[in-house]
VEXLUMSE-645065 format. One record per residue (C-alpha): x, y, z; residue in three letters; chain. Coordinates in steps of 0.001 Angstrom, whole numbers, padded with zeros to 6 digits. Example, Ala and Ser with C-alpha at 12.3 -4.5 7.8 and 13.67 -1.06 7.14 Angstrom:
REM VEXLUMSE-645065
+---------+---------+---------+------+------+
|      c1 |      c2 |      c3 | code | unit |
+---------+---------+---------+------+------+
|  012300 | -004500 |  007800 |  Ala |    A |
|  013670 | -001060 |  007140 |  Ser |    A |
+---------+---------+---------+------+------+
REM end
This chain:
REM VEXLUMSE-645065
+---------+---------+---------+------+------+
|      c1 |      c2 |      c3 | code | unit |
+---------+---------+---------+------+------+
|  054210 |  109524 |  139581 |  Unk |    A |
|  056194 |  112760 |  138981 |  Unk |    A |
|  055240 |  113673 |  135472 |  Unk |    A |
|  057021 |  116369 |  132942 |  Unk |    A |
|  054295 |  119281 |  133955 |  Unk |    A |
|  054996 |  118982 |  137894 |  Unk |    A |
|  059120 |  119188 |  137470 |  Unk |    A |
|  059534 |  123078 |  137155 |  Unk |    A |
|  063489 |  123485 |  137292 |  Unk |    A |
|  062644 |  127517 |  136509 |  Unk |    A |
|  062019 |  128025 |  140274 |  Unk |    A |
|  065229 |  126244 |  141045 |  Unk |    A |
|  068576 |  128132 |  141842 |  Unk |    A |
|  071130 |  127991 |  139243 |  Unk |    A |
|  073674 |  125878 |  141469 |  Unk |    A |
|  070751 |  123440 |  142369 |  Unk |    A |
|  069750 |  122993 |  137976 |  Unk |    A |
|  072980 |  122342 |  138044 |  Unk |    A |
|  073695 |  119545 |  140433 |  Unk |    A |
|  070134 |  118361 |  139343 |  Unk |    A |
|  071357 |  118281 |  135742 |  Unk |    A |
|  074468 |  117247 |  136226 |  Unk |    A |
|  073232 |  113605 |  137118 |  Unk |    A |
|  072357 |  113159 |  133788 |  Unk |    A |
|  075815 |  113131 |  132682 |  Unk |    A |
|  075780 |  109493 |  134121 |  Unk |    A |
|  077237 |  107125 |  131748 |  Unk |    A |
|  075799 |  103674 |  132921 |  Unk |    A |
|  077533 |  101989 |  129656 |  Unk |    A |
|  080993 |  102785 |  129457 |  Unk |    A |
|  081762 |  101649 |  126095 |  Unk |    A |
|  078876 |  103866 |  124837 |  Unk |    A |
|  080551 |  107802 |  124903 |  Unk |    A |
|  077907 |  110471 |  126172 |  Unk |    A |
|  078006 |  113653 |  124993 |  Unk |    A |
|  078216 |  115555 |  128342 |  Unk |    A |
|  075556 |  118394 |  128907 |  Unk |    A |
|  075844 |  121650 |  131131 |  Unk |    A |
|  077392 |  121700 |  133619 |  Unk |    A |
|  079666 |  119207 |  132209 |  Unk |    A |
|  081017 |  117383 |  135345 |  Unk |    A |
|  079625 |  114163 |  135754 |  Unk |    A |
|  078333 |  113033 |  139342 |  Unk |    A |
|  078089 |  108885 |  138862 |  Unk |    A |
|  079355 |  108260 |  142397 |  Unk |    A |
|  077017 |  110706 |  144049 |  Unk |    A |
|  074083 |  109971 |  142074 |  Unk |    A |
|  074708 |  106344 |  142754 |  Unk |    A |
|  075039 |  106705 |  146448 |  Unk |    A |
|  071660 |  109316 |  146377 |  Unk |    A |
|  070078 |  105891 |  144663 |  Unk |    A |
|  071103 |  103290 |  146654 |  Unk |    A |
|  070095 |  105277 |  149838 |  Unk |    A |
|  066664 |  105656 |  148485 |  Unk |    A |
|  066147 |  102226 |  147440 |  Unk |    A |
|  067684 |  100619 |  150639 |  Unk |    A |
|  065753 |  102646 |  152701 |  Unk |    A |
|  062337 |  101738 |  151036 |  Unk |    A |
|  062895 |  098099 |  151036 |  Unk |    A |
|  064213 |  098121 |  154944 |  Unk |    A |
|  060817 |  099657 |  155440 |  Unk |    A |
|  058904 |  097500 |  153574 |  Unk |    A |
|  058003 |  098932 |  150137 |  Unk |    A |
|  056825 |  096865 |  147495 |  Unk |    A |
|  059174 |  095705 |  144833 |  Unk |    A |
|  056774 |  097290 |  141819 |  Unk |    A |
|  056671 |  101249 |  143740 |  Unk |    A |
|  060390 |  100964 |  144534 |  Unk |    A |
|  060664 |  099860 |  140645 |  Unk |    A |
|  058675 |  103037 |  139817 |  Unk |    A |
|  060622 |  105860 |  141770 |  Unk |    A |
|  063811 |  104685 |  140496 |  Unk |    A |
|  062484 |  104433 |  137077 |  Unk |    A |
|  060999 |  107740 |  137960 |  Unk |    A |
|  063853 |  109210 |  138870 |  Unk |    A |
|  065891 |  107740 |  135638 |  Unk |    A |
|  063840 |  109122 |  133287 |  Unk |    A |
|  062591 |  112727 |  134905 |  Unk |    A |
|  066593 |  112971 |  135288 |  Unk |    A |
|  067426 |  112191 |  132027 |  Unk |    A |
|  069913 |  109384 |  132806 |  Unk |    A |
|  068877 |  106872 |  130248 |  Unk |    A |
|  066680 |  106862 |  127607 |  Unk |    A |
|  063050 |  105653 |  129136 |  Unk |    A |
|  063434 |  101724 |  127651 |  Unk |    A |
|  066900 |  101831 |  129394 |  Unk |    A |
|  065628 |  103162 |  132335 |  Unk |    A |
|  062529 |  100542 |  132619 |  Unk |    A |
|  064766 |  097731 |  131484 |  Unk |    A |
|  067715 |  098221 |  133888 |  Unk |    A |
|  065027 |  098355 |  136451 |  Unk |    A |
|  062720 |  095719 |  135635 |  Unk |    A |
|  065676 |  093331 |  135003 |  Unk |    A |
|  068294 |  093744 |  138265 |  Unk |    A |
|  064769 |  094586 |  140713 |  Unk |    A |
|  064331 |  091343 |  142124 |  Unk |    A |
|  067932 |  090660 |  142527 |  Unk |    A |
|  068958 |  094344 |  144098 |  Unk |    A |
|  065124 |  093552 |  146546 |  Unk |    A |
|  067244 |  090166 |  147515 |  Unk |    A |
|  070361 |  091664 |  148431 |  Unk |    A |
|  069173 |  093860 |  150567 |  Unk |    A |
|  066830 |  092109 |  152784 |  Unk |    A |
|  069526 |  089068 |  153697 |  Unk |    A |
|  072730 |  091458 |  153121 |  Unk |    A |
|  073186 |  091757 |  157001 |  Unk |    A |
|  074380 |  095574 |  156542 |  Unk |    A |
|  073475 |  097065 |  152973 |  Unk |    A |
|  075370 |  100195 |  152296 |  Unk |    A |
|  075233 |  102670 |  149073 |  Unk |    A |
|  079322 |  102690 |  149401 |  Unk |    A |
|  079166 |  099060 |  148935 |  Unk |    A |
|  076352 |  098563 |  146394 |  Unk |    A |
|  077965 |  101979 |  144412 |  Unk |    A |
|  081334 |  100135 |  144427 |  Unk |    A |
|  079967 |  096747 |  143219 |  Unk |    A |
|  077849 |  098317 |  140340 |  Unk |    A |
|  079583 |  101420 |  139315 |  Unk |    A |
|  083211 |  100148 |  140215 |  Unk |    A |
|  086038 |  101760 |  139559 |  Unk |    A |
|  086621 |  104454 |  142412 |  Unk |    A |
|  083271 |  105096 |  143095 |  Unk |    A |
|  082559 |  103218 |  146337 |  Unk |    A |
|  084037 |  100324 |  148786 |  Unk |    A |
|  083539 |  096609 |  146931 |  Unk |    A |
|  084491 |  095606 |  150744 |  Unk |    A |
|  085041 |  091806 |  151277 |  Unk |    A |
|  081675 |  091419 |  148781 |  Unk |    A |
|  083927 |  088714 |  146660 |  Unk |    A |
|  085264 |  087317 |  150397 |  Unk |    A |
|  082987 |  083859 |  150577 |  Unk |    A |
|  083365 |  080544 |  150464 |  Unk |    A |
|  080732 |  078045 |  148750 |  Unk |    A |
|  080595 |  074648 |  150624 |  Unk |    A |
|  080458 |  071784 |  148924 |  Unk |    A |
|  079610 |  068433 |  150006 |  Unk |    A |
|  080354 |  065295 |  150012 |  Unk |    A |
|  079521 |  063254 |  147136 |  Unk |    A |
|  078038 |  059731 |  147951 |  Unk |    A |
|  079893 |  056892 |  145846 |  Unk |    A |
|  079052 |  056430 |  142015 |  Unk |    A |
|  076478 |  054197 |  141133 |  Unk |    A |
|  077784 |  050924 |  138712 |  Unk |    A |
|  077576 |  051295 |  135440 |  Unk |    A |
|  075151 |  049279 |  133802 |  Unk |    A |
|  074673 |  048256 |  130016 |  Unk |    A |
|  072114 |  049427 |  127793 |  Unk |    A |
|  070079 |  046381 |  126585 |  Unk |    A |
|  069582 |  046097 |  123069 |  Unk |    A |
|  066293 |  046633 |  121798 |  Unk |    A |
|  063591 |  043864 |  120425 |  Unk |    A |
|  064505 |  042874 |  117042 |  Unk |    A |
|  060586 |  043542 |  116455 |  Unk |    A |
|  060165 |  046933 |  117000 |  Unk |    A |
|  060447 |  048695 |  113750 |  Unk |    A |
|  060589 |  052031 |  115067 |  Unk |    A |
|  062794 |  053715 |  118318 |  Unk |    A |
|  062054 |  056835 |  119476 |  Unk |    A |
|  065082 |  058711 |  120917 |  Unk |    A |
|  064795 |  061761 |  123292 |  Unk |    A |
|  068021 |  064266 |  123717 |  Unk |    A |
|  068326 |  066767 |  126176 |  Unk |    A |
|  071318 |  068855 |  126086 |  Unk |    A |
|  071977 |  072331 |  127784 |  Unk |    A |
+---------+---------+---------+------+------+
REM end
C-alpha cells in the first residue's frame, strides 16, 4: 500500500498539487458543508470518473474484491477525501454490490456509474431506471381452514410470533 512517507507532493509541479489536491474538495455528503481547501474548485465529476475507470478496469481483469477494496480506500484516504473510517466504510459497505454491477452490467461506464452515484450533472444516469421486473403468475389460493381449538387438558400453550 501507498503509505504517508512514499507520497512526496514536493517534487510535484504546482498545477499537478493542485489538481491532486483539488480532489479532496469532494463532498460525498451533501448535507454535510466542507470547508474547501486550495485550490478551491472542487473536481467530484472528474475524480469520480478517474475512480470508476480504475475500479472497472480491475474487476474486468479479474482483481480480487479485497485489493480493489484497498486501492480505492487507498486512494480515499492518501487523497484526503474522507476521513479514513469514511473511506473504509463507504468501501467495505457498497464493494460487493459496485463488484456485481460490473461483471453482469453488459457495458459498465464511469459516465454512467458517476451519474448514478454522484447525480446531479456529473455523468449520464442513461436508461439505468429503464427495466421492467416480471412477475408471475400466482397459482390459486389455498382454502382457508379453521384453527382447531386446543385440548381442554393442556394447561399450558406455547405461542411463537414472527413478524418483520
Amino acid at each position: 500500500s501507498l503509505g504517508e512517507d512514499q507520497f512526496r507532493p514536493e517534487v510535484m509541479s504546482a498545477e499537478s498539487r493542485a489538481s491532486l489536491y483539488s480532489i479532496s474538495n469532494i463532498n460525498m455528503f451533501e448535507q454535510r458543508s466542507k470547508e474547501l481547501v486550495w485550490p478551491y474548485f472542487s473536481l467530484d465529476c472528474a475524480a469520480c470518473e478517474a475512480a470508476a475507470t480504475i475500479f472497472i478496469g480491475l474487476f474486468q481483469a479479474g482483481t480480487p474484491l479485497w485489493e480493489v477494496e484497498v486501492a480505492v480506500i487507498s486512494l480515499c484516504i492518501v487523497l484526503e477525501i474522507e476521513a479514513v473510517e469514511v473511506c473504509e466504510g463507504m468501501v467495505h459497505n457498497y464493494g460487493y454490490q459496485v463488484e456485481y454491477i460490473v461483471q453482469n452490467m453488459p457495458d459498465p461506464s464511469p459516465d454512467l456509474f458517476c451519474g448514478v452515484f454522484v447525480g446531479g450533472d456529473c455523468g449520464n444516469q442513461g436508461n439505468v431506471n429503464g427495466w421492467e421486473v416480471e412477475i408471475p403468475e400466482f397459482p390459486e389460493k389455498p382454502a382457508v381452514i379453521s384453527p382447531e381449538s386446543p385440548d381442554d387438558t393442556i394447561s399450558e400453550l406455547k405461542v411463537l410470533q414472527i413478524t418483520d
